[in-house]
GUMILUM-18850 format. One record per residue (C-alpha): residue number from 1; residue in one letter; x, y, z. Coordinates in Angstrom, 2 decimals, m for minus. Layout:
// GUMILUM-18850
+-----+------+---------+---------+---------+
: seq : type :      xx :      yy :      zz :
+-----+------+---------+---------+---------+
: NUM :    a :       X :       Y :       Z :
...
+-----+------+---------+---------+---------+
//
This chain:
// GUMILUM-18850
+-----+------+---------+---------+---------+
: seq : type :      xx :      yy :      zz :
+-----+------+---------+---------+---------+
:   1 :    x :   m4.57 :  m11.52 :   21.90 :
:   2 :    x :   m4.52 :  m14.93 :   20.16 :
:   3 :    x :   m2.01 :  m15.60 :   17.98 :
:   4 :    x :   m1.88 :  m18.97 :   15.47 :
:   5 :    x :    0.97 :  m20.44 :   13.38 :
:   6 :    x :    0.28 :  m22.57 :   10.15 :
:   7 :    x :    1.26 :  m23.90 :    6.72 :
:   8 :    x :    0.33 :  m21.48 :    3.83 :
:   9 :    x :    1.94 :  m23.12 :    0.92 :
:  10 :    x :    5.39 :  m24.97 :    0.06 :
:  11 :    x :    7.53 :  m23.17 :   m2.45 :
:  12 :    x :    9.11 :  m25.02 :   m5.47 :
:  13 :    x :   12.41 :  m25.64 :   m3.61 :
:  14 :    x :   10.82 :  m26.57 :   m0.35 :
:  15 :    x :   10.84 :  m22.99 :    1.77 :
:  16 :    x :    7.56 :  m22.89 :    3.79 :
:  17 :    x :    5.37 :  m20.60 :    3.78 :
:  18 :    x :    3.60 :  m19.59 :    7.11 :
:  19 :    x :    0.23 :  m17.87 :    7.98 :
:  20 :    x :    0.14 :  m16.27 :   10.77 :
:  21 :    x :   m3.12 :  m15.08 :   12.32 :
:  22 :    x :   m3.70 :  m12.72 :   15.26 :
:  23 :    x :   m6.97 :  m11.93 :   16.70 :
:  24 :    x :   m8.25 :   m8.97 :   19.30 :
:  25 :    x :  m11.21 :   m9.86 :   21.81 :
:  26 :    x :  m13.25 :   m7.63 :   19.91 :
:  27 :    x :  m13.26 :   m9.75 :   16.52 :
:  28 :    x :  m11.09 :   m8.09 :   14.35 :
:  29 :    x :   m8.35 :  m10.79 :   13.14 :
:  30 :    x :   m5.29 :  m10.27 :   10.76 :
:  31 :    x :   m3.68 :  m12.99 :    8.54 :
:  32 :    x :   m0.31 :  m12.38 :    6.96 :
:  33 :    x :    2.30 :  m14.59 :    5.25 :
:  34 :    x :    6.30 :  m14.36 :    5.15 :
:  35 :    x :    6.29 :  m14.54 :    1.69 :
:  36 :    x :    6.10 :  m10.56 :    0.06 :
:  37 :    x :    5.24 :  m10.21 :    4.02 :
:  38 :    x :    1.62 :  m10.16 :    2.83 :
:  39 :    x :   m1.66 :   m9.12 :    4.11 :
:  40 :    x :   m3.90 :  m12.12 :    3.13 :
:  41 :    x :   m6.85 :  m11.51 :    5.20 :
:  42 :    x :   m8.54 :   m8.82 :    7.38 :
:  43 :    x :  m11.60 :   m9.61 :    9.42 :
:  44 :    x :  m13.58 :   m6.68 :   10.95 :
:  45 :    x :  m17.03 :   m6.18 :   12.54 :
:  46 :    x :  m19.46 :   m5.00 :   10.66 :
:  47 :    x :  m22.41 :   m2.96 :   12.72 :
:  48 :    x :  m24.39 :   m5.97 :   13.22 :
:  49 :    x :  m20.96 :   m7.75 :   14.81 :
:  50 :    x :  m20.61 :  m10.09 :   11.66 :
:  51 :    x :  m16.51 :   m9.90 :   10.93 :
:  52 :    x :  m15.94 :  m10.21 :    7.37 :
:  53 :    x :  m12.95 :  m10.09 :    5.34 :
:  54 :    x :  m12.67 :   m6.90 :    3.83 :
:  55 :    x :   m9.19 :   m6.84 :    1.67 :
:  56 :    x :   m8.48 :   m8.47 :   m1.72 :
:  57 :    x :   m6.41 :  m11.49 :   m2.11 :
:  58 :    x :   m6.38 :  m15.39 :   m2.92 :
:  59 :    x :   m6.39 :  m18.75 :   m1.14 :
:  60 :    x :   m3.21 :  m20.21 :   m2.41 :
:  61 :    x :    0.27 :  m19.23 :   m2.25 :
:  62 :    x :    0.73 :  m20.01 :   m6.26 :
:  63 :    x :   m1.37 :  m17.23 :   m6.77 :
:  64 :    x :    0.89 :  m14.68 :   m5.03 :
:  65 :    x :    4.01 :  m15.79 :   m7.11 :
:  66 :    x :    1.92 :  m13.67 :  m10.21 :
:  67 :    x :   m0.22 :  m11.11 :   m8.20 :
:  68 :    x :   m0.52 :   m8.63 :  m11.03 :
:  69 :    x :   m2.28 :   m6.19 :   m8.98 :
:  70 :    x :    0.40 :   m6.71 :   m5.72 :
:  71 :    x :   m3.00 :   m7.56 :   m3.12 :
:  72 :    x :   m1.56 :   m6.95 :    0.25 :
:  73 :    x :    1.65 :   m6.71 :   m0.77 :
:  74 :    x :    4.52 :   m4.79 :    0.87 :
:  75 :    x :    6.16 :   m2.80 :   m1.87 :
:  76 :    x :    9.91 :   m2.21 :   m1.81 :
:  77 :    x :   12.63 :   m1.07 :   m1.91 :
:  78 :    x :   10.62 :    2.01 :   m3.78 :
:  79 :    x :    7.07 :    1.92 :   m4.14 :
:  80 :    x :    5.21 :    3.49 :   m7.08 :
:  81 :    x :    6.84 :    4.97 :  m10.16 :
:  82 :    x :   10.09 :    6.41 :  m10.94 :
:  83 :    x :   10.91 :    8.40 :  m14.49 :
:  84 :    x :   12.68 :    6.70 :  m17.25 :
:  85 :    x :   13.50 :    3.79 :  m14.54 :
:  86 :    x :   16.67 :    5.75 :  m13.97 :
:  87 :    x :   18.17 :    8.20 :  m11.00 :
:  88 :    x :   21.21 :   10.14 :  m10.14 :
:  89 :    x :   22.08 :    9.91 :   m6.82 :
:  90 :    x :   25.15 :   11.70 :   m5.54 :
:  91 :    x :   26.45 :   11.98 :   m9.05 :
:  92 :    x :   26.19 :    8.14 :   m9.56 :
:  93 :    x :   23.27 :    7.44 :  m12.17 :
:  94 :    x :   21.12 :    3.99 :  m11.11 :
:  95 :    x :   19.48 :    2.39 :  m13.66 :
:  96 :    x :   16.42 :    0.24 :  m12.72 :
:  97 :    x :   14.20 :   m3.16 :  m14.22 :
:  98 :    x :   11.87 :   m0.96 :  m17.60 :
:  99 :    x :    8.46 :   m2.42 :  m16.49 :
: 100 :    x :    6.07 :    0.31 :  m17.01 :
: 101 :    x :    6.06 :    1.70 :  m20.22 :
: 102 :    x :    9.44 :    3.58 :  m20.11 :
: 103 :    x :    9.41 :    4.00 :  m16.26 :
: 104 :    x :    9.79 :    1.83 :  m13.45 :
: 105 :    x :    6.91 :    0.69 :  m11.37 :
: 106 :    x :    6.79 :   m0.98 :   m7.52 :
: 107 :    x :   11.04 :   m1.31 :   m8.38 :
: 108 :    x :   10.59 :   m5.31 :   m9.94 :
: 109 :    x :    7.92 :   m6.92 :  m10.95 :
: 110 :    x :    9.45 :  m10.16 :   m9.97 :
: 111 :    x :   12.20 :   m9.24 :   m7.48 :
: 112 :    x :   10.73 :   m6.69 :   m5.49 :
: 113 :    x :    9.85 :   m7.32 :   m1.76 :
: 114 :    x :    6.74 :   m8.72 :   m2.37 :
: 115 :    x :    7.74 :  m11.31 :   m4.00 :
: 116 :    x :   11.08 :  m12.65 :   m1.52 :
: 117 :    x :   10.44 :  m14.83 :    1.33 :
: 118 :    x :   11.11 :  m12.71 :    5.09 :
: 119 :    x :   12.10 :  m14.22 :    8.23 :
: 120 :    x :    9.44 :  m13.60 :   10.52 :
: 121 :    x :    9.88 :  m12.94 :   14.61 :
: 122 :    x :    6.42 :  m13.41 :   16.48 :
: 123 :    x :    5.58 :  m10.35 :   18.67 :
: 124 :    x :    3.21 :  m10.00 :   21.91 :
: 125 :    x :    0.27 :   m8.26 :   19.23 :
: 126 :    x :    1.83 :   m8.97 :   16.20 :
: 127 :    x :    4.38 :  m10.26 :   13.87 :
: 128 :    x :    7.61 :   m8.54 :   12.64 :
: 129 :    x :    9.24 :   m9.55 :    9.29 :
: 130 :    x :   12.58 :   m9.39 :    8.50 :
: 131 :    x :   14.66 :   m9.02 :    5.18 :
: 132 :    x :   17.99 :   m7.80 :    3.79 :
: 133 :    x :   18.86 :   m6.51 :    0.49 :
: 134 :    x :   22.48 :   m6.19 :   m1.47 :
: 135 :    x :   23.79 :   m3.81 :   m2.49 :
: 136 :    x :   23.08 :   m3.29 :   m6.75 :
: 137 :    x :   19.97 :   m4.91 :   m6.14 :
: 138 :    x :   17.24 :   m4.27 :   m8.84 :
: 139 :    x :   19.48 :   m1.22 :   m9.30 :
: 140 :    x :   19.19 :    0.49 :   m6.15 :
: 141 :    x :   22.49 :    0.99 :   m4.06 :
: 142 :    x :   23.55 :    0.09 :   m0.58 :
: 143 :    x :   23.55 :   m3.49 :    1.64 :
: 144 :    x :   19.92 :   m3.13 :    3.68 :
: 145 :    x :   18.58 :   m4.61 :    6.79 :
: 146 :    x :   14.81 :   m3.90 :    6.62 :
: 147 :    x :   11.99 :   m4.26 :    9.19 :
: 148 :    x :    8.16 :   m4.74 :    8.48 :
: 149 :    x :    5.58 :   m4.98 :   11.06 :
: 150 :    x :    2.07 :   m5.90 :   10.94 :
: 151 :    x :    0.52 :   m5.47 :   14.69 :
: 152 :    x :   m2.89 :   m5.39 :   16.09 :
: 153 :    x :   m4.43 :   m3.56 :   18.81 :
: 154 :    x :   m7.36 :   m3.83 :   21.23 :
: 155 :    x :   m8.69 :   m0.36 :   19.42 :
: 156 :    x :   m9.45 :   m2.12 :   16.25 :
: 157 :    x :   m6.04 :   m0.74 :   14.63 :
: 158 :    x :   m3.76 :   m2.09 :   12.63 :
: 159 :    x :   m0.34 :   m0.62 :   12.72 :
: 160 :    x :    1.99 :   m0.96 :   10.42 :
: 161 :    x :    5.85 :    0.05 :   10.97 :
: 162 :    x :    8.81 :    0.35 :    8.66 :
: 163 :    x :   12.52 :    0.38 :    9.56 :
: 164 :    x :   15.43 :    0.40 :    7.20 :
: 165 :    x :   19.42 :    0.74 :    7.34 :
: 166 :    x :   21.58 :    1.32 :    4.48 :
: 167 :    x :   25.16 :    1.50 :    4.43 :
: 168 :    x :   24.81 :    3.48 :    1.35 :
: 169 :    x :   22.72 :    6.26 :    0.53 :
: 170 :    x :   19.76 :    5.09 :   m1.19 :
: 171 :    x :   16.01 :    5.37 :   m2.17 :
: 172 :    x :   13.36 :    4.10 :    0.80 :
: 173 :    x :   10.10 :    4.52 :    0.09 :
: 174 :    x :    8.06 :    1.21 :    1.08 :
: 175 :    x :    3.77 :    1.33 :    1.00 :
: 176 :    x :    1.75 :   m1.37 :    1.69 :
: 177 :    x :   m0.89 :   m2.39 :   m1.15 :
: 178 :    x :   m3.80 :   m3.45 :    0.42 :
: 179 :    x :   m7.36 :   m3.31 :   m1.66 :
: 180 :    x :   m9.94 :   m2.67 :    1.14 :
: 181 :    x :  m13.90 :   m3.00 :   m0.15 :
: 182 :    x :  m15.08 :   m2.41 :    3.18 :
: 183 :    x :  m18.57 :   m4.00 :    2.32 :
: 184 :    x :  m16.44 :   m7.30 :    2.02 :
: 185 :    x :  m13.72 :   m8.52 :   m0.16 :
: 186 :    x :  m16.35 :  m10.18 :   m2.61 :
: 187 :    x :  m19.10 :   m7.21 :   m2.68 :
: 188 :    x :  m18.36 :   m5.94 :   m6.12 :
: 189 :    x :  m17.76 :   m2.15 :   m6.83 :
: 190 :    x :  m16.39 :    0.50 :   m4.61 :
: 191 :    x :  m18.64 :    3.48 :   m5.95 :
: 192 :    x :  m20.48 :    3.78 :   m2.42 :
: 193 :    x :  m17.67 :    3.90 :   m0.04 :
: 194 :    x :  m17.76 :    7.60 :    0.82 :
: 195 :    x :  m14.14 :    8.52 :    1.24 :
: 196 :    x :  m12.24 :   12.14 :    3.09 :
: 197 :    x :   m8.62 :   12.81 :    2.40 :
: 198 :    x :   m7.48 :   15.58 :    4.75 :
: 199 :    x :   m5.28 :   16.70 :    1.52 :
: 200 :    x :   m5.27 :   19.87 :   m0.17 :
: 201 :    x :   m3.14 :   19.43 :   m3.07 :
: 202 :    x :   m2.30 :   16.64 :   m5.22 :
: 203 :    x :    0.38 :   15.48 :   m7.76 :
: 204 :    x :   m0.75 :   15.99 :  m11.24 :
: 205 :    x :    0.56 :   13.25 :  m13.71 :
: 206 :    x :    1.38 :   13.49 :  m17.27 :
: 207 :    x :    1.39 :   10.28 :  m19.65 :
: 208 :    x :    2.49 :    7.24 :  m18.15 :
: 209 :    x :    1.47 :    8.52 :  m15.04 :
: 210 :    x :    4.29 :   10.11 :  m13.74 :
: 211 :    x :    4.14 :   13.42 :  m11.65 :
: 212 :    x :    4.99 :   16.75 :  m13.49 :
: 213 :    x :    6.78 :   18.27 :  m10.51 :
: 214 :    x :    3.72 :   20.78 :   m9.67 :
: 215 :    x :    1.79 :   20.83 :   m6.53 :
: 216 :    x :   m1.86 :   21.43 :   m7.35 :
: 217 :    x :   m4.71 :   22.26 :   m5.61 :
: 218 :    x :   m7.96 :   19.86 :   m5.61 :
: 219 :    x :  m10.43 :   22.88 :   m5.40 :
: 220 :    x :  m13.16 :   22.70 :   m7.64 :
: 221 :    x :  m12.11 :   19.79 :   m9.13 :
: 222 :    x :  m13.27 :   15.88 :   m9.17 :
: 223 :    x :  m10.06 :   15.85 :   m7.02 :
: 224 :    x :  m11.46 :   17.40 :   m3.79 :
: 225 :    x :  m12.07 :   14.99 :   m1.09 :
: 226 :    x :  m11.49 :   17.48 :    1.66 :
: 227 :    x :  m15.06 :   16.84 :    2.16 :
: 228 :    x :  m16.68 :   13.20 :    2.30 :
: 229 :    x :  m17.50 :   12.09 :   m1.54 :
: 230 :    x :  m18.84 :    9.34 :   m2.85 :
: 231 :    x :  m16.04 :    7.38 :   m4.57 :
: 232 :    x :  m18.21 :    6.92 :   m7.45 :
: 233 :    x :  m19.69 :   10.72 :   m8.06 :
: 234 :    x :  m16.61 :   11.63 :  m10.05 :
: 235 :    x :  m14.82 :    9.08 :  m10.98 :
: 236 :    x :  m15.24 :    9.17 :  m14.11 :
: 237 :    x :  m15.46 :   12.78 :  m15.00 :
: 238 :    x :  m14.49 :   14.78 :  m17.86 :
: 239 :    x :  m11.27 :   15.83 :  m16.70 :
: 240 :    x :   m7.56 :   15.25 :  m17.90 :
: 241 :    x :   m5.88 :   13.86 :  m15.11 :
: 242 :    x :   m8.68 :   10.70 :  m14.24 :
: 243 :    x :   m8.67 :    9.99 :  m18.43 :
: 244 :    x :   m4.87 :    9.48 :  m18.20 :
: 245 :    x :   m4.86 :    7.09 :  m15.26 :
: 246 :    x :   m8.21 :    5.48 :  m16.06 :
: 247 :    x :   m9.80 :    7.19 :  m13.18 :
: 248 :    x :   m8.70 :    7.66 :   m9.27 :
: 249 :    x :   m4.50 :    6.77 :   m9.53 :
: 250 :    x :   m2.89 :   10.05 :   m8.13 :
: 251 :    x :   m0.66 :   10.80 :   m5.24 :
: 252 :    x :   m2.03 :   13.30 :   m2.63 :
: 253 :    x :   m0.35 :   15.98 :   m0.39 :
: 254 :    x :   m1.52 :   15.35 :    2.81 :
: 255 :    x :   m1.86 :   18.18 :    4.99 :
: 256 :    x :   m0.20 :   18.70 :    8.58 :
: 257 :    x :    3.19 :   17.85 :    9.10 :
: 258 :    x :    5.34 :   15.09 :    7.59 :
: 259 :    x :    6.54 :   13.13 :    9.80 :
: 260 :    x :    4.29 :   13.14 :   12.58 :
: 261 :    x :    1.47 :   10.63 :   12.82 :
: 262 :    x :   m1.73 :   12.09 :   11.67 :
: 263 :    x :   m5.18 :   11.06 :   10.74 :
: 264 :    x :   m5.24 :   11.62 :    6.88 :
: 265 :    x :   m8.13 :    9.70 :    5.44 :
: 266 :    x :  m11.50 :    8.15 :    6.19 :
: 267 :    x :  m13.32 :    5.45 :    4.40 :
: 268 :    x :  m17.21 :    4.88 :    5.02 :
: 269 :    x :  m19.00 :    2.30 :    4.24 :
: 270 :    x :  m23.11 :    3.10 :    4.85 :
: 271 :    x :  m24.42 :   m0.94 :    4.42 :
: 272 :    x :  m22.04 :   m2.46 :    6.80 :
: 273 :    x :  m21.24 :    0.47 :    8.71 :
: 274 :    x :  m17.61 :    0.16 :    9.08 :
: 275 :    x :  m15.82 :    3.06 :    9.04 :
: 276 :    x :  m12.07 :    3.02 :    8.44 :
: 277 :    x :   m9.77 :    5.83 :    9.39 :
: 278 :    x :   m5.78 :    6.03 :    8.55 :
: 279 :    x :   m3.19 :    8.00 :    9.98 :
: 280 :    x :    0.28 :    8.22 :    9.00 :
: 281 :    x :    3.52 :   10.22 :    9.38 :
: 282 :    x :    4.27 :   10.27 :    5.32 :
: 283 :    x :    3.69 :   13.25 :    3.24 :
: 284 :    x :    1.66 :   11.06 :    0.52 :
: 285 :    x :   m0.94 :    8.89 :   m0.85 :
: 286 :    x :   m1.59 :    7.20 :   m3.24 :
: 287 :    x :   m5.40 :    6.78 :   m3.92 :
: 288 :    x :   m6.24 :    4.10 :   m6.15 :
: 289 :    x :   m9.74 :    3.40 :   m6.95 :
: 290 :    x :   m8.63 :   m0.34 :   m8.39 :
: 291 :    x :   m9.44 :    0.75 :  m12.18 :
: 292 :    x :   m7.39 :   m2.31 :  m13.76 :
: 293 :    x :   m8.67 :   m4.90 :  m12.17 :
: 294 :    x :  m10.04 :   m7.58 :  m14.39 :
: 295 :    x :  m11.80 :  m10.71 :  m13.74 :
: 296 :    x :   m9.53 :  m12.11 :  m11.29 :
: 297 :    x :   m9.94 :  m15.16 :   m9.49 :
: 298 :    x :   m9.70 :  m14.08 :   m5.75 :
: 299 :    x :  m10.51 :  m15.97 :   m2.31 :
: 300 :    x :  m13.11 :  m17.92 :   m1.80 :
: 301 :    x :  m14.30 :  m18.38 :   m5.08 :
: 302 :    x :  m14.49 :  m14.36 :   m5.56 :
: 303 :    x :  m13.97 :  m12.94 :   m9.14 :
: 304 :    x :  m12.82 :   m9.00 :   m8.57 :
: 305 :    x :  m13.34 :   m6.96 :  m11.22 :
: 306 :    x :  m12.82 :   m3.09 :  m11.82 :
: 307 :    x :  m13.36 :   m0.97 :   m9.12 :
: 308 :    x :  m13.72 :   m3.71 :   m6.59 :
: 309 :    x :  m10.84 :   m2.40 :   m4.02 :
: 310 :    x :   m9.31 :    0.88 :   m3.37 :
: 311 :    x :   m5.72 :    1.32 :   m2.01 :
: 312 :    x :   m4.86 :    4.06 :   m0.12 :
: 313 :    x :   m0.69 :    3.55 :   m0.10 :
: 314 :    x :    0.77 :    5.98 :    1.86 :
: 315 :    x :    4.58 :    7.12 :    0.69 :
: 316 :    x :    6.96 :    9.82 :   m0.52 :
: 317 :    x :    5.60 :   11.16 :   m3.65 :
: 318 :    x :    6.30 :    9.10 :   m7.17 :
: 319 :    x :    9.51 :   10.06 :   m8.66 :
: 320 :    x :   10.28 :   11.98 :   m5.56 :
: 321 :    x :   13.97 :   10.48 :   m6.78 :
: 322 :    x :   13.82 :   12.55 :   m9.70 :
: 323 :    x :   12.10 :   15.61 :   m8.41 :
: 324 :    x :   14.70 :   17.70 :   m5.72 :
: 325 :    x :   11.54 :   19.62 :   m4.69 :
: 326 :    x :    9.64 :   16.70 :   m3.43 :
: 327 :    x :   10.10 :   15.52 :    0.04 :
: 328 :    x :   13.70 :   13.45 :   m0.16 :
: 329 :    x :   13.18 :    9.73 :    0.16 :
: 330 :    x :   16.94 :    9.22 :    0.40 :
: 331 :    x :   18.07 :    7.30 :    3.11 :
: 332 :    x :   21.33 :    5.93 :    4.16 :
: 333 :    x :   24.09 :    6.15 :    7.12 :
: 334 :    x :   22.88 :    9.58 :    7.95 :
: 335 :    x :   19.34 :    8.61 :    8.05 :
: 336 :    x :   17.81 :    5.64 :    9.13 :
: 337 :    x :   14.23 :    4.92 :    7.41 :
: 338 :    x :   11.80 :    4.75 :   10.01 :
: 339 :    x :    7.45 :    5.01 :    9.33 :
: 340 :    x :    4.13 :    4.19 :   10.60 :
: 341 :    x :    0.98 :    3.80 :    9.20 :
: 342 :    x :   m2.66 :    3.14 :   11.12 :
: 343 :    x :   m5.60 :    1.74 :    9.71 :
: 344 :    x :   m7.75 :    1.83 :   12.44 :
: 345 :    x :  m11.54 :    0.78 :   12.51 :
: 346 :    x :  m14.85 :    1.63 :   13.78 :
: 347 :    x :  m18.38 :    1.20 :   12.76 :
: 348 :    x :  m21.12 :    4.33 :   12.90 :
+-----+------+---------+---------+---------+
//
């Protein structure tokens, strides 16, 4: 396993910020930063053994400290959306940063973890970063000591761990936000990647794309990926729940057992051939077919637009905080926060 240290960008005050790449001997290379502990750059073999880039992102640092869309970004302390950007937690109600409409999204747009510089500690296959968050920050309670770490394998994975600590009880529910186009991070539209979610049910949303508490099932509707589907073949169908998110934006139940590492999804590509399978011990994802990106200035010279990534953020459901029959993302002395998730590739 190589592993390479360098310069990424110099913040305003000075901090810098490092890149640090780690490569396999069969081609497949990662590239993350300590700021937002960020995945910049993935290179993977395509069937012809070309390694190409294949996640969304940009070239400078400055571009990060905006990231609209959160490319690569680790999400914390909650990912995804939470009602009215308030809780009650043990009687105690939290109010959080309004930056969705009414609601709170990805917990601040400016002071969540992807956007605070970690310590990083260099690993054998990987790097671990390391952060720690006060109590009353962006609303949530308890002092944290939080653990994110990007590591690479011989098998073409990439393995992503979570660990958290609170000396309060509190909401933990961390995703990274990678945009994979698995034709390349500059190919264009995402309609061909075929994708399977072993998922049954799904959350439906009402307006401002928050979860209505029900479990439903994807049968017979543009939902169903229980069998491989073109991205694109429903997308944008005549149905309620893709017209209030603008197409693919929903949180899926993911079969088997929560909590046990599991393949849920598979992403095919037919031109390259790579094939990307994810596995997970969460009881969610969040499938996001990219539908507000606009004419963004990427790596490279790239210029994403719509549809040019998909995100497959795996999590407790949105609003879990709010909903006592979702699984609990409440963690505290009683119950350390502790996930995986694989991304592991192969070509046909």
């Amino acid at each position: 396993m190589k592993m390479e240290k360098t310069v990424f960008g110099t913040m305003n005050d000075g901090t810098r910020i490092y890149l640090y790449s780690i490569e396999n001997s069969k081609g497949m290379k990662i590239q993350v930063i300590n700021y937002g502990a960020i995945l910049v750059r993935l290179y993977v073999p395509d069937k012809e053994g070309k390694a190409e880039d294949i996640v969304l992102g940009y070239d400078k640092l400055e571009n990060y400290y905006v990231n609209g869309a959160n490319f690569g970004a680790t999400i914390g302390p909650n990912a995804n959306r939470i009602a009215n950007a308030s809780f009650v937690l043990d009687g105690i109600e939290y109010h959080l940063d309004v930056n969705d409409g009414k609601n709170n999204l990805h917990s601040h747009l400016d002071l969540g973890y992807h956007k605070r510089v970690w310590e990083a500690k260099e690993e054998s296959n990987g790097i671990t970063f390391l952060l720690e968050g006060t109590d009353g920050e962006m609303g949530f309670p308890g002092n944290k000591k939080l653990e994110v770490s990007y590591l690479l394998t011989e098998e073409n994975e990439l393995k992503i761990h979570y660990h958290g600590i609170s000396d309060k009880r509190t909401i933990l529910n961390m995703t990274n936000h990678s945009y994979f186009n698995l034709a390349g991070h500059n190919a264009g539209e995402i309609y061909d990647h075929i994708l399977t979610l072993n998922a049954a049910n799904y959350t439906p949303v009402a307006a401002g794309a928050i979860p209505t508490g029900e479990i439903a099932s994807v049968q017979g509707t543009p939902m169903d990926f229980t069998k491989p589907k073109r991205v694109g073949d429903e997308i944008d169908a005549d149905f309620e729940q893709l017209k209030l998110t603008g197409g693919y934006d929903h949180n899926w139940v993911l079969d088997g057992e929560s909590g046990v590492l599991r393949h849920i999804a598979t992403v095919e590509e037919p031109v390259s051939g790579r094939i990307m399978k994810v596995y997970t011990d969460l009881p969610g994802v969040q499938f996001y077919a990219g539908n507000f990106i606009e004419n963004e200035a990427g790596k490279e010279g790239a210029v994403y637009n719509r549809r040019h990534g998909l995100c497959l953020e795996t999590q407790y459901y949105p609003d879990t905080a709010n909903k006592p029959s979702f699984p609990s993302a409440v963690f505290g002395p009683e119950r350390e926060y502790d996930t995986t998730t694989v991304y592991k590739f192969e070509i046909y």
